[in-house]
C-alpha positions in Angstrom: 131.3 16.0 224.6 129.0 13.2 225.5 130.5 10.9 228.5 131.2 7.8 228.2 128.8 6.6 230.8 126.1 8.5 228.8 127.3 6.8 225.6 126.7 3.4 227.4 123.1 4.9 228.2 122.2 5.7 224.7 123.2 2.5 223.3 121.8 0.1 225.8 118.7 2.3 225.6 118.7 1.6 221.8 119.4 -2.0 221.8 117.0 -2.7 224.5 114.0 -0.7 222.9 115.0 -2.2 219.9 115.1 -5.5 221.0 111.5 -5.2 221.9 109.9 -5.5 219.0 112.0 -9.0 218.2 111.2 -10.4 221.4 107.3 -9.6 220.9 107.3 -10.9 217.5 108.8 -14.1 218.5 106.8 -14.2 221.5 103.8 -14.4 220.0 104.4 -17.3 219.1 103.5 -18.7 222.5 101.6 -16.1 223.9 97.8 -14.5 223.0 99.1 -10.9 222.3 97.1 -8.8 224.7 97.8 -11.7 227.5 101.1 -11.8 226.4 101.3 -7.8 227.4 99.7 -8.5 230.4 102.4 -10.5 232.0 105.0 -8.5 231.0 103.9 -5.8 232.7 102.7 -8.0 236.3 106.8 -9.2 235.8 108.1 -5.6 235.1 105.9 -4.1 237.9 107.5 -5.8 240.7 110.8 -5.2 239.5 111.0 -1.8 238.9 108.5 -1.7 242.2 111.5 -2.9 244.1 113.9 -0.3 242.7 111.7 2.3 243.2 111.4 1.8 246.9 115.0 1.0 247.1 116.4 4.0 246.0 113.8 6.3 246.4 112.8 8.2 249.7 109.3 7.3 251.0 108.6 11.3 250.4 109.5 10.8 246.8 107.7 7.7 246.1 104.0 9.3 247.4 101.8 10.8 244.7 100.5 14.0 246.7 98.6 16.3 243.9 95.8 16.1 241.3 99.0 16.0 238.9 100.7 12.7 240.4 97.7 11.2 239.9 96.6 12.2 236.5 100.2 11.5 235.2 100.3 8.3 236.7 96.6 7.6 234.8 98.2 8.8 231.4 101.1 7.0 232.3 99.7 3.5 233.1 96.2 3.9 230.8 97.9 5.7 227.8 101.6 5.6 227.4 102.2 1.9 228.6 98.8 0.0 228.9 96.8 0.5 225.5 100.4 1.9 223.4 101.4 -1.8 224.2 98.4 -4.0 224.4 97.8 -2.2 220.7 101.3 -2.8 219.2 101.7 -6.7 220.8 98.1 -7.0 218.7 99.5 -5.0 215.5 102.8 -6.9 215.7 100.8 -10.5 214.7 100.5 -8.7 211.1 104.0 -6.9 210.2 107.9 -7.4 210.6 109.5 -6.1 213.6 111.0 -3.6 211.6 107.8 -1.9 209.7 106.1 -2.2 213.6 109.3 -0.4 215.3 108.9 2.3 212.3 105.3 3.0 212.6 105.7 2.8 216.4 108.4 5.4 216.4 105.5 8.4 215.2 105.0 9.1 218.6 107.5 12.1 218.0 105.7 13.3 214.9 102.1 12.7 216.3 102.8 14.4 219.7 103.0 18.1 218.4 99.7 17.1 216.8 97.9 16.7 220.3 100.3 19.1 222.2 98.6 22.3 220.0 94.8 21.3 221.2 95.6 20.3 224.4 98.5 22.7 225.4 97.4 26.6 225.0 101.1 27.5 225.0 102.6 25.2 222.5 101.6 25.2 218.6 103.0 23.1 215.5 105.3 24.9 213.5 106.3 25.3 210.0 109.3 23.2 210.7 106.9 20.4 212.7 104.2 20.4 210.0 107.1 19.7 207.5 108.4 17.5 210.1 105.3 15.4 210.5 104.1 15.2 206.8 107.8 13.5 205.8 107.1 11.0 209.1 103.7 10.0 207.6 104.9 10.2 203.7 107.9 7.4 205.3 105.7 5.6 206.8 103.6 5.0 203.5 106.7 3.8 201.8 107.3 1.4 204.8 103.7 -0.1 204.8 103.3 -0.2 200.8 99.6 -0.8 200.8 98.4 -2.5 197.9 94.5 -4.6 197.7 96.4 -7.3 198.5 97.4 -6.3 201.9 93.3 -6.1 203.1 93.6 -9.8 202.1 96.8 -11.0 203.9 95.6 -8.7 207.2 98.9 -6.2 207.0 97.2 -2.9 206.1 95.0 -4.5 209.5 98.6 -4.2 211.3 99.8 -1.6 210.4 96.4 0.1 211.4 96.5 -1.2 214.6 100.0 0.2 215.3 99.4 3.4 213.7 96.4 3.5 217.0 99.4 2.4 219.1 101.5 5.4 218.0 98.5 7.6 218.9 98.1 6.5 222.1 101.2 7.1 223.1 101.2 10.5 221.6 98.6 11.4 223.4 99.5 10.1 226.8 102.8 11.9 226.6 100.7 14.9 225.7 98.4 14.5 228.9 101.6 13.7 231.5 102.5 17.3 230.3 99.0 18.4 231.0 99.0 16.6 234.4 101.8 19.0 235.4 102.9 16.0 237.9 105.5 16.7 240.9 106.8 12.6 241.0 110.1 11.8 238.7 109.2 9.5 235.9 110.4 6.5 237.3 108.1 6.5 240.1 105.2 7.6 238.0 106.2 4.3 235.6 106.3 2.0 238.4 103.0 3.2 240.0 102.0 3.3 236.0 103.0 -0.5 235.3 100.1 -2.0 237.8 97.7 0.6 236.1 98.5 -0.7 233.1 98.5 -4.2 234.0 95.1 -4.6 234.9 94.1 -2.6 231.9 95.7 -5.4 229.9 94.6 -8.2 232.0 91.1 -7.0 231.7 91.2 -6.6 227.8 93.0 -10.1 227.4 89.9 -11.5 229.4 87.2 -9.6 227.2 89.2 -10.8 224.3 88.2 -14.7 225.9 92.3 -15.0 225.9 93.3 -17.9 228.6 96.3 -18.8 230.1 95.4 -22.3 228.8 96.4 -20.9 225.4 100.1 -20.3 226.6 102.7 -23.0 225.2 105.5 -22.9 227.9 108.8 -23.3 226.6 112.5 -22.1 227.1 111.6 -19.7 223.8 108.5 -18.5 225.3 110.1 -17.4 229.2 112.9 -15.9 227.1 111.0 -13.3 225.5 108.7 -13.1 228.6 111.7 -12.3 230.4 112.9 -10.2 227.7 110.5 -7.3 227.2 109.6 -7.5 231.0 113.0 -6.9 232.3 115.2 -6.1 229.7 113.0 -4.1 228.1 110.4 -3.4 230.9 113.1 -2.3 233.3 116.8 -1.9 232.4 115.9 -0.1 229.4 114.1 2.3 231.7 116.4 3.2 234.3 119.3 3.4 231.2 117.1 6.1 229.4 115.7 8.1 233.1 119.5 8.0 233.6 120.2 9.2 230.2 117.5 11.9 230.4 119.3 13.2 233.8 122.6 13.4 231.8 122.2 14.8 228.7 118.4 16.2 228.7 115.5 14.7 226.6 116.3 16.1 223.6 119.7 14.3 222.8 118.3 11.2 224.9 115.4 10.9 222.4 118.0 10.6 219.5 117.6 6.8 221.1 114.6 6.9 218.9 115.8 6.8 215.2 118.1 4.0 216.2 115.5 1.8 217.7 114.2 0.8 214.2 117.1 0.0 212.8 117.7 -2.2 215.7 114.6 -3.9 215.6 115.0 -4.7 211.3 118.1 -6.1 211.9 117.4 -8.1 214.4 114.4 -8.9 212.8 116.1 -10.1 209.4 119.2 -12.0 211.9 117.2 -14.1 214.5 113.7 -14.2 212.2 114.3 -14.5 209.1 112.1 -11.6 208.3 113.2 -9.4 204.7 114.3 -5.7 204.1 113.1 -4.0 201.5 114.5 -1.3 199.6 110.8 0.8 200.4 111.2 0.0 203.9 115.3 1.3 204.0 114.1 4.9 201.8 111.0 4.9 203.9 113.3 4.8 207.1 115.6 7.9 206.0 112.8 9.6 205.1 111.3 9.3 209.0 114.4 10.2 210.3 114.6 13.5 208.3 111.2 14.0 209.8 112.4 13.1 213.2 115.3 15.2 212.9 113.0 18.5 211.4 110.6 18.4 214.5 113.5 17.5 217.1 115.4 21.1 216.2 117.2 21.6 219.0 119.3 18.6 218.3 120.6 20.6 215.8 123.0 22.8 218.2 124.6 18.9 218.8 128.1 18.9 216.6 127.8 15.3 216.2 124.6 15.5 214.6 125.1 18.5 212.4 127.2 16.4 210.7 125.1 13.4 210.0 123.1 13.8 206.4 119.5 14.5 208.3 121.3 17.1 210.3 122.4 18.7 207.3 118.7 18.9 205.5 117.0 20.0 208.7 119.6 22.6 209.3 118.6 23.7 205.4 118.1 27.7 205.4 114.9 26.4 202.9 113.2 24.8 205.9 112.0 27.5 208.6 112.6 27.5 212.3 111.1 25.8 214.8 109.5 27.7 217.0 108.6 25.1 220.0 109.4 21.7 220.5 108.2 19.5 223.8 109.9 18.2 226.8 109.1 14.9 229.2 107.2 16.9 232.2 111.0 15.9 233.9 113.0 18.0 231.5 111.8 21.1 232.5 113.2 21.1 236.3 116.4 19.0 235.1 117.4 21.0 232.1 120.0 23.9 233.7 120.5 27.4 232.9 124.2 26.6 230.7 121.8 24.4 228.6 118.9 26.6 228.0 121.5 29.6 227.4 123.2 27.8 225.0 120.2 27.0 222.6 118.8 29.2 220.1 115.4 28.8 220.7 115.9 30.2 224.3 115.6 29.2 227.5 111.6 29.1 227.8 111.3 26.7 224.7 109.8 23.4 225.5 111.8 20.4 224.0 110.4 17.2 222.3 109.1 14.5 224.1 109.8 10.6 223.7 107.4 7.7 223.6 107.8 5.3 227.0 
C-alpha cells in the first residue's frame, strides 16, 4: 500500500511536470524560447545548488570517477540542456497538451538506444509492441495534414519529437556512465552545464535580453518552471524514487499529459480534440506495455491499460531499464517479489 507521503509525491510530481508545459507556453510570450530556457536553468541552478550543499555531505557532493563526470555531461548536455532548449523552441508551434504527449516518448524511445548502447539490455517483444502503439498515438495526436507545413505545426511537433530523443538518449548514456553521485547532485552539477549550453545557443540564435517584455506574467512563469518545476518537482520525484522505486514513480509520466491539456484548455484557451484524447490512451497502453513491471502493482492491474498489457496475447517483457539510482536503492523484498527477477533492469524516466 502506497503511503500517504508517497501519494503526496506522485501527485505534486505530476502537477508540477505537468504544469511545465503551461507555464512555457505562456511564457513565451515574453521570452525568446531558447533564452527563455536559459534563465530558468541560471534560477534553478542556484536553488537546487543550495539544497544540495545543505543536505548533502561534502563527500557526497564531489564527483570522484570517469562515471560522475560523464553522467553529469549526459545529465546537463542531454537530459536537461538540449531536451529543453528543443521543447521551449517546439512548444511556439503546438498546445501544451500535443507537446507534453510527444515529450512523454522518452519511455518508448529509451529501449531504442538502450539495445545499441547497452550490451546487456535488448527491446523485447512486449517493448517493440510497446513502442510502435507510442508512435501510432502520437500520429493521432499530431494529425499531419499539408496544411500543417504551412501553419509551422508538423515544424513543432518535429522539433519535440528531437526533444524526446534527446532525452532518451541521455538517460541511456547516465546508465552508460555507471556514475557513483545520487541524482540530485548529478542535476544540480547538471543545471550549470546545461545553462551555459542554453545561453550559448540563445546567443548563436542572435536572441537578446532586449527582447524580454518584463511583466508580473512573465516572472510568474520564470519562476514557475525554474522553481516549481526546476526544483520542487525534483526533490518530490528523487524522494518518490527512494520510496517506491522508479518503476511505480515513473507512473508520474502518463499523468503529466493530461495535466498539461487541461491546464492548457483552463488557463489558455487551447482545444481538445477527440484525436488527441484516443491518441492519449493509445500512448498510455504503450507506456504501460514497455513499463511491465508495473503490472505486479494491484492498483494498476485494475486500470483498463493494466488489463490490455497484462493480455496473455501480448508476450513478456524480458528487460525493462532503471535510473542508474534504482539499482543500489531497489531492496531484495522488491526484486524477490517481481517476476522478471531480481537482475532485471527497470524503466527509466525522462528528467
Amino acid at each position: 500500500m502506497i503511503s500517504p507521503r508517497s501519494l503526496l509525491a506522485f501527485l505534486a510530481t505530476s502537477l508540477l511536470f505537468g504544469g511545465t508545459f503551461v507555464a512555457a507556453k505562456a511564457g513565451l510570450e515574453y521570452f525568446p524560447p531558447l533564452l527563455f530556457v536559459a534563465l530558468r536553468f541560471d534560477v534553478a541552478a542556484v536553488a537546487l545548488i543550495a539544497f544540495a550543499v545543505v543536505t548533502r555531505s561534502r563527500e557526497d557532493l564531489i564527483p570522484r570517477t570517469r562515471g560522475d563526470v560523464g553522467g553529469i555531461v549526459a545529465t546537463g548536455l542531454f537530459v536537461i540542456g538540449l531536451t529543453n532548449a528543443l521543447l521551449f523552441v517546439g512548444q511556439q508551434y503546438v498546445t501544451s497538451g500535443v507537446a507534453s504527449i510527444i515529450a512523454s516518448l522518452n519511455p518508448i524511445l529509451t529501449p531504442v538506444f538502450a539495445a545499441v548502447l547497452l550490451a546487456d539490455e535488448h527491446l523485447s517483444t512486449r517493448g517493440a509492441v510497446g513502442m510502435a502503439l507510442g508512435l501510432l498515438g502520437v500520429g493521432l495526436v499530431a494529425n499531419p495534414d499539408p496544411a500543417a507545413l504551412l501553419s509551422g505545426g508538423l515544424f513543432g511537433e518535429a522539433v519535440m519529437l528531437a526533444s524526446a530523443v534527446c532525452g532518451a538518449l541521455g538517460t541511456v548514456l547516465i546508465r552508460r556512465s555507471d556514475a557513483d553521485i545520487s541524482s540530485t547532485v548529478r542535476t544540480a552539477w547538471g543545471l550549470p552545464l546545461a545553462a551555459v549550453v542554453t545561453h550559448a545557443l540563445s546567443l548563436g540564435a542572435g536572441e537578446s535580453v532586449a527582447a524580454v517584455t518584463w511583466t508580473t506574467e512573465a516572472l510568474i512563469a520564470l519562476g514557475y518552471v525554474a522553481l516549481f518545476a526546476g526544483v520542487l518537482a525534483y526533490i518530490a520525484y528523487f524522494g518518490l524514487i527512494d520510496d517506491v522505486g522508479a518503476i511505480r514513480a515513473n507512473l508520474v509520466f502518463y499523468v503529466v499529459p493530461v495535466v498539461a491539456t487541461l491546464g492548457g484548455w483552463a488557463l489558455l484557451d487551447e482545444t481538445i480534440s477527440a484525436l488527441a484524447v484516443g491518441g492519449f490512451v493509445v500512448i498510455f497502453a504503450g507506456f504501460a506495455i514497455i513499463g511491465g513491471e508495473s503490472l505486479d502493482d494491484p492498483w494498476f492491474r485494475g486500470t483498463l491499460p493494466g488489463r490490455i498489457a497484462a493480455s496473455d496475447g501480448i508476450f513478456a517483457l524480458d528487460d525493462s531499464y532503471p535510473l542508474d539510482d534504482e539499482r543500489s536503492e531497489r531492496s531484495a523484498e522488491d526484486a524477490a517479489s517481481s517476476r522478471f527477477g531480481s537482475d532485471s533492469p527497470g524503466c527509466p524516466a525522462d528528467d
